[in-house]
C-alpha positions as CSV (number, residue, x, y, z in Angstrom):
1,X,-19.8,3.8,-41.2
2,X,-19.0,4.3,-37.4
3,X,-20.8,1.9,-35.0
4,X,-22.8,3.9,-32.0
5,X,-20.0,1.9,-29.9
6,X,-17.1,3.3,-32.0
7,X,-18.7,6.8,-31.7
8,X,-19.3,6.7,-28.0
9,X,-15.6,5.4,-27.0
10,X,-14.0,8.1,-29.5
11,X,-16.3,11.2,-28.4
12,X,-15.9,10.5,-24.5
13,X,-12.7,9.2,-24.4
14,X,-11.3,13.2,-23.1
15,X,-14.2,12.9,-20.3
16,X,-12.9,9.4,-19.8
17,X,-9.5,9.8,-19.5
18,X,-10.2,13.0,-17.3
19,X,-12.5,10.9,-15.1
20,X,-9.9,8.2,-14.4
21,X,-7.0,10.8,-13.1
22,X,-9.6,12.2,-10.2
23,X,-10.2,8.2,-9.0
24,X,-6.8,8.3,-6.6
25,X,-4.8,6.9,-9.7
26,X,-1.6,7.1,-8.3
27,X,-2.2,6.2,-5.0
28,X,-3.7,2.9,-6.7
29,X,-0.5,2.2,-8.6
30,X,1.8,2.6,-5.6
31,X,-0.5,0.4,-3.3
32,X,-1.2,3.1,-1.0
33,X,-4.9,3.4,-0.9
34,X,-6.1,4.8,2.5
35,X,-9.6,3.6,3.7
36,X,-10.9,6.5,3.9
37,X,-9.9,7.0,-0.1
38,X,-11.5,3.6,-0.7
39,X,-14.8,4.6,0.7
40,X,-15.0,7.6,-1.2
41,X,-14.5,5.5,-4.5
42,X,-17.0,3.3,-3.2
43,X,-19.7,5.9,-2.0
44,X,-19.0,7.7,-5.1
45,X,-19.8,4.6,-7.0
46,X,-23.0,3.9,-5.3
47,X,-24.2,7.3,-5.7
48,X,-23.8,6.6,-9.4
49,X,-24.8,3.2,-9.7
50,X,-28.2,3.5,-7.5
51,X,-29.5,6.8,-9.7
52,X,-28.9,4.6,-12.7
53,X,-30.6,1.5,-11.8
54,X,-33.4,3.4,-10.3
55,X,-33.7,5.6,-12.9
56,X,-33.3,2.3,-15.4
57,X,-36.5,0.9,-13.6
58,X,-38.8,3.6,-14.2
59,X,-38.6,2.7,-18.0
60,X,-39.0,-1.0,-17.9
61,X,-40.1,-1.6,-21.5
62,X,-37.4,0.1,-23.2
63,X,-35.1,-1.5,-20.6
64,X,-36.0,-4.7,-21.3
65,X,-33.7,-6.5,-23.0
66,X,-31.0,-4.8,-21.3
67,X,-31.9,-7.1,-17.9
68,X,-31.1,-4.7,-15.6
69,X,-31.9,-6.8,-12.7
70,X,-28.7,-8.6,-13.7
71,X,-26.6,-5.9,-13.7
72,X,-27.3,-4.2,-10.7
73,X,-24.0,-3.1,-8.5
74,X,-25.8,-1.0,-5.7
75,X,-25.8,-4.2,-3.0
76,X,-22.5,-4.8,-3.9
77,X,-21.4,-1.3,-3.2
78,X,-23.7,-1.2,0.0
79,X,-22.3,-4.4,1.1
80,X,-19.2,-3.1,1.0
81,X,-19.6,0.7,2.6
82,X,-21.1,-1.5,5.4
83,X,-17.9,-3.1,5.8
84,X,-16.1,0.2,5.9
85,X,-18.7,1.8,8.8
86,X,-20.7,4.2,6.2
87,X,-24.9,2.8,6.1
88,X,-27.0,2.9,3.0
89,X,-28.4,6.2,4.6
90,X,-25.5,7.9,3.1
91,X,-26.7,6.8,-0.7
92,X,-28.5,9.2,-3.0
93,X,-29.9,7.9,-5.8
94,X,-31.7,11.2,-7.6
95,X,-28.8,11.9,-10.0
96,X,-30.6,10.8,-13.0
97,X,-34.2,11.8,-12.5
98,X,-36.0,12.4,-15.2
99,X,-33.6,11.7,-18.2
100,X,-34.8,10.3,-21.3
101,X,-34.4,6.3,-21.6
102,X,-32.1,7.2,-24.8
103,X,-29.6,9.5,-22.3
104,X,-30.2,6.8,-19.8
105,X,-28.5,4.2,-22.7
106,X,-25.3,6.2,-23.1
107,X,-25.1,7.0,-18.7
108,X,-25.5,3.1,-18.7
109,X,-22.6,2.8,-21.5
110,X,-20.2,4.8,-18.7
111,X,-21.5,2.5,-15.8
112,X,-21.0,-1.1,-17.6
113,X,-17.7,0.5,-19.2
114,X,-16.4,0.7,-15.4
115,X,-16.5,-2.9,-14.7
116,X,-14.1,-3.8,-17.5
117,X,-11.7,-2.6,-15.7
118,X,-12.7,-3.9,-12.6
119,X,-10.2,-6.8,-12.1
120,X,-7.1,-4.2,-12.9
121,X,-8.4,-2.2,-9.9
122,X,-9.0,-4.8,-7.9
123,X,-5.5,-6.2,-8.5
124,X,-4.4,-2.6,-7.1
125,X,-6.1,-2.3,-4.3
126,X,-4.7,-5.3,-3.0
127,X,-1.7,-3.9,-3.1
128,X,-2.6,-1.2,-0.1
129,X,-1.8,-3.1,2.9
130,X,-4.5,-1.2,4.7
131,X,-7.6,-2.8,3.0
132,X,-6.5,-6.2,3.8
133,X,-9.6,-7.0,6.1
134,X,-11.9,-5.0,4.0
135,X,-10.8,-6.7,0.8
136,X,-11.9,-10.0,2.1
137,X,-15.6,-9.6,1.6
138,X,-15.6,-6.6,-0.7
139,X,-18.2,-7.5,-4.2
140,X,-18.2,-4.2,-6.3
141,X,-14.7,-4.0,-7.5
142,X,-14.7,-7.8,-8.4
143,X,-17.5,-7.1,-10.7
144,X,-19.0,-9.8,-12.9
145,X,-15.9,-12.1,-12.8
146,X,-15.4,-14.6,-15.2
147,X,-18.6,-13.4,-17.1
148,X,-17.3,-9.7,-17.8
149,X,-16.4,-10.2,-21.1
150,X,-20.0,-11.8,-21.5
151,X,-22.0,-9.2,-19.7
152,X,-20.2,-6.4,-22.1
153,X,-20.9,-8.0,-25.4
154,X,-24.6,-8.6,-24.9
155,X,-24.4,-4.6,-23.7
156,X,-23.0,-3.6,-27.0
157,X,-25.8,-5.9,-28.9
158,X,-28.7,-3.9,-26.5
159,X,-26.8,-0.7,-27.2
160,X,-27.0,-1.1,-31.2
161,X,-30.4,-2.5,-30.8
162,X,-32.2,0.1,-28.6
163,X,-34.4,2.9,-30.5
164,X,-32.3,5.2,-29.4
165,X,-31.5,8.5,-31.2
166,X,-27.1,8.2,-31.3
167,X,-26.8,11.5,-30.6
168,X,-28.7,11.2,-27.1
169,X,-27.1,8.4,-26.1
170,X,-23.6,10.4,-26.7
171,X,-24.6,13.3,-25.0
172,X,-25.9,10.9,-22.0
173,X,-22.8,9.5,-21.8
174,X,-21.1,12.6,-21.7
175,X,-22.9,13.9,-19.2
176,X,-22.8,10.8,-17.1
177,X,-18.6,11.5,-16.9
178,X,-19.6,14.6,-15.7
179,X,-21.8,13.3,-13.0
180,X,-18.8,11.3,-11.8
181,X,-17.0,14.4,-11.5
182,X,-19.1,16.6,-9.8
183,X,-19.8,13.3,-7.4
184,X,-16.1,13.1,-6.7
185,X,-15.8,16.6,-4.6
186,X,-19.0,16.2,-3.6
187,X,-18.7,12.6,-1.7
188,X,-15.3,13.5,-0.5
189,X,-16.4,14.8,3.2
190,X,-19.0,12.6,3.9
191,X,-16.5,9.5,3.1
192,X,-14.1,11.1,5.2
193,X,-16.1,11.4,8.2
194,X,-14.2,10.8,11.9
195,X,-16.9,8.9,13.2
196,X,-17.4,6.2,10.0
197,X,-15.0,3.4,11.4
198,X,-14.1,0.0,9.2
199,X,-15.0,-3.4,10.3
200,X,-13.0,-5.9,12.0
C-alpha cells in the first residue's frame, strides 16, 4: 500500500520539479547570484513561510504535535531581508487564510521539504561572490543544520499520524507549489526595488 509520504512525493514531483527551475537555478549553479535575485528568493520565501505558520497557529490542536513553534523560518527570513535593506513591512502573510488544517498538512509538506535541501543551496550561494557580506549572518538558507535529517523524520511520523483525509493533504500540497509560483512573479519588483540597499 502506498504511504501518504510516497503518494505526496510521486503526485507533486511535476509541480516540484517545475518549482525548482523558476528559483534562479542556473544562476545558482554558476555562482552568479545577484543580490537583488537573492532577496527575491528570500522575500518569496517569507511570504510563504509567514502565511503558513500563521495560518498553522490558528489551529493549534490539530497542530499540536507538529511543534510548530520549532519550525518556524519567518525570523530567519526577516533577519535576513534586513540584511539585504528590505523591512518586515514588505511580508504578507494572508496566502493561506482559511484553508482547512488537512490542506494546511500537505502546504506544510512543501515548506519542510525546502529545507532538505537547504545546505546544497547554501553551498551555491556561496559560490556568488556578491553575497559575501550578506552570507555571513544569513539563517534561512542554513536551515535546521545538523538536526535536518531529525526535524524531517518526526514530520513524516506527524504527517502519517494527523486525521487528515490523504487526498486533502495532496491537493494542499499541490496547491502550495502553486503558491510558490504565482509568488515568484509577484515578489519579483518589490525585491528589485532601487532604493532597497544591502548592509555593510
Amino acid at each position: 500500500m502506498t504511504t501518504l509520504h510516497e503518494q505526496l512525493r510521486q503526485e507533486t514531483r511535476p509541480l516540484h520539479e517545475q518549482t525548482e527551475q523558476l528559483l534562479y537555478t542556473d544562476a545558482l549553479r554558476a555562482g552568479t547570484l545577484s543580490v537583488e535575485q537573492y532577496r527575491h528568493l528570500l522575500l518569496m520565501h517569507a511570504q510563504f513561510h509567514g502565511s503558513l505558520e500563521r495560518a498553522i497557529d490558528g489551529h493549534t490542536a490539530f497542530f499540536q504535535d507538529y511543534e510548530p513553534d520549532t519550525r518556524r523560518k519567518t525570523p530567519w527570513l526577516l533577519n535576513d531581508l534586513a540584511q539585504t535593506g528590505l523591512s518586515a513591512d514588505a511580508v504578507s502573510t494572508s496566502l493561506f487564510a482559511n484553508w482547512s488544517p488537512a490542506r494546511l498538512l500537505g502546504a506544510a509538506y512543501v515548506g519542510e521539504g525546502s529545507m532538505l535541501g537547504g545546505k546544497t543551496v547554501w553551498n551555491l550561494l556561496r559560490q556568488s561572490p556578491f553575497l559575501d557580506t550578506l552570507l555571513a549572518n544569513a539563517r534561512f538558507y542554513r536551515g535546521y543544520g545538523a538536526d535536518t535529517g531529525q526535524r524531517w523524520r518526526s514530520f513524516g511520523t506527524f504527517l502519517t499520524t494527523a486525521d487528515a483525509e490523504p487526498a486533502d493533504v495532496v491537493e494542499g500540497a499541490r496547491q502550495a507549489f502553486l503558491v510558490y509560483q504565482t509568488l515568484f512573479p509577484q515578489t519579483r519588483a518589490q525585491a528589485y526595488l532601487t532604493e532597497a540597499n544591502p548592509s555593510a
